[in-house]
Steps between C-alpha positions, in 0.01 A plus 500: 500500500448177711812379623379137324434667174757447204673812394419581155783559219343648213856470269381148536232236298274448784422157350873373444680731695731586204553850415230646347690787281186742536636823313290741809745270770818518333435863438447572863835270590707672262308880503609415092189582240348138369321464172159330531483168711514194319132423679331806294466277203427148694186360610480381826127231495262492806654165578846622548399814679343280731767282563732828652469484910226757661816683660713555164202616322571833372836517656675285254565392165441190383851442241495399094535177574223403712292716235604326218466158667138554584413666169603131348701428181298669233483825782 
């Protein structure tokens, strides 16, 4: 890692910074079997994909509540 590069929290919405609640992080916090993530069932458009910095890509979730923001009231 670059010593100028942000370290990357993946229990956290890489968009908001809030906790994400992704059911694969908590499980490897806790070492405590989670049911499905909450994300299984969302869909997650181009635009907001695109809108996740190149470094947190793949490394963590965005959270519910960006999600549902993006997807718009009728989401």
């Amino acid at each position: 890692m670059t010593p100028n590069a942000p370290e990357i929290d993946p229990a956290r919405c890489p968009l908001c910074g809030e906790p994400n609640r992704c059911a694969m992080e908590l499980e490897r916090e806790t070492g405590q079997k989670q049911g499905p993530c909450w994300c299984v069932g969302a869909t997650f458009s181009p635009e907001l994909l695109q809108r996740v910095p190149a470094a947190s890509a793949g490394q963590a979730c965005i959270c519910a509540r960006c999600a549902a923001a993006a997807a718009g009231p009728h989401g």
